[in-house]
C-alpha positions as CSV (number, residue, x, y, z in Angstrom):
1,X,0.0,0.0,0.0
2,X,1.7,3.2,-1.1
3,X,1.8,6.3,1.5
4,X,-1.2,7.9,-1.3
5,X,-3.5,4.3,-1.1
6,X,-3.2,4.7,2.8
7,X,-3.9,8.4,2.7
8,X,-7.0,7.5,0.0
9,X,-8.5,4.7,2.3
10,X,-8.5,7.0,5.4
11,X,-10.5,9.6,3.7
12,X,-12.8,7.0,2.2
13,X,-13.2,5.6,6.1
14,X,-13.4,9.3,7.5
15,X,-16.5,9.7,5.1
16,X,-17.9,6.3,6.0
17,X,-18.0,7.2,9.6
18,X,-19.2,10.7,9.5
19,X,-22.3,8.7,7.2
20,X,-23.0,6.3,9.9
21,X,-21.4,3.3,8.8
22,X,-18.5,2.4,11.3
23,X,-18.5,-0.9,10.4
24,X,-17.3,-0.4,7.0
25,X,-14.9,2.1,8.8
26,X,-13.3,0.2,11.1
27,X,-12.6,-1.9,7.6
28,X,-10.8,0.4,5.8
29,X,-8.7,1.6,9.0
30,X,-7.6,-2.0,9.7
31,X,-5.5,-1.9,6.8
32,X,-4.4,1.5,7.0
33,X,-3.0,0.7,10.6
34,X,-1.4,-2.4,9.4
35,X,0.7,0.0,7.2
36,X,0.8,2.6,9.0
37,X,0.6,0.9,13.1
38,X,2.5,4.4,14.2
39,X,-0.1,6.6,12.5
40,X,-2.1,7.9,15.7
41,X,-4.8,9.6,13.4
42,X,-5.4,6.3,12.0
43,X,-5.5,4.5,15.2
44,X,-7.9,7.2,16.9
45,X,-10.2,6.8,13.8
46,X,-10.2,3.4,14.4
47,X,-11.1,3.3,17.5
48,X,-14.0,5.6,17.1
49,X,-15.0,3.4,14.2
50,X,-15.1,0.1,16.6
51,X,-16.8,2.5,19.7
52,X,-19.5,3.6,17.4
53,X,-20.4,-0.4,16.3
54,X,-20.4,-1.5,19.6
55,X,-16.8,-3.3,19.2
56,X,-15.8,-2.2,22.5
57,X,-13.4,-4.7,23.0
58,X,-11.6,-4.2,19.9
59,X,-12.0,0.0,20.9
60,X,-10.3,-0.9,24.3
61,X,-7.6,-2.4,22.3
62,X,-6.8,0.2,20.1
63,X,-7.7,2.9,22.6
64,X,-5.0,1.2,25.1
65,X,-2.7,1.1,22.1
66,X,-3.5,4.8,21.3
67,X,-2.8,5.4,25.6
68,X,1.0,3.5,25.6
69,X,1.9,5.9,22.7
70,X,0.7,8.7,23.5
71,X,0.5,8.9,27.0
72,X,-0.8,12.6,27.2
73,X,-3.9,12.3,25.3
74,X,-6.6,13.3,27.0
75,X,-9.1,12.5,24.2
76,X,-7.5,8.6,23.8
77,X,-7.8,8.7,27.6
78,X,-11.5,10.0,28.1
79,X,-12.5,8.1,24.8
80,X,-11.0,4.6,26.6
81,X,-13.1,5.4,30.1
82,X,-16.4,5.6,28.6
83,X,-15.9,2.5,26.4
84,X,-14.8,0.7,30.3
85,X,-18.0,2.5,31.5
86,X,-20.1,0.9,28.5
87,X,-18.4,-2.2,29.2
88,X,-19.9,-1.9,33.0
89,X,-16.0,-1.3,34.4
90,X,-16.4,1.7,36.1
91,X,-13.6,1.1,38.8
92,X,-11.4,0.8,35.9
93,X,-12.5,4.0,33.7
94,X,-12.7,5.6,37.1
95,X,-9.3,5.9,37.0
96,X,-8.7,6.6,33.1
97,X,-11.4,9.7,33.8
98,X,-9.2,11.2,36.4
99,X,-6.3,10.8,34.1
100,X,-8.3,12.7,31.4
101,X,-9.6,15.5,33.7
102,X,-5.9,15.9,34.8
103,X,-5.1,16.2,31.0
104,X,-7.8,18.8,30.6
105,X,-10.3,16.8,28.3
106,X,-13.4,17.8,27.6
């Protein structure tokens, strides 16, 4: 996959997701984080794409992925609490809130 294929498919997935279909999303950005696994656009896209079909598991993953490179994203951090809190985990996204008001998110 060239740099311009990965770049294509992420806009095609952006557009899929803002249209309500993360499922065909979270497609698209599979591949484009198998080429690009450092790409933390890709992997925050992807993660929204597996939140909003209910793959919460497979958000946790990616958002914990998002969390170890990133450390300081507040977004990656409040995103990965409420998918804990939809997963009925609330001791653990307690603590993953905390870190995110401490960031400053939203």
């Amino acid at each position: 996959m060239t740099m311009f294929d990965v770049y294509d498919e992420f806009r095609r997935a952006e557009l899929y997701l803002e249209s309500g279909r993360p499922t065909d999303a979270a497609r698209m950005l599979e591949t484009v984080v198998e080429a690009e696994p450092r790409n933390e656009a890709a992997l925050e896209l992807l993660a929204r794409a597996y939140f909003g079909s209910a793959q919460l598991q497979r958000a946790e993953r990616t958002l914990t992925r998002l969390v170890e490179a990133s450390p300081c994203n507040a977004w990656a951090r409040r995103a990965l609490a409420r998918t804990m809190d939809r997963q009925s985990r609330v001791t653990e996204a307690a603590t993953q809130h905390r870190m995110a008001d401490v960031l400053g998110a939203a």
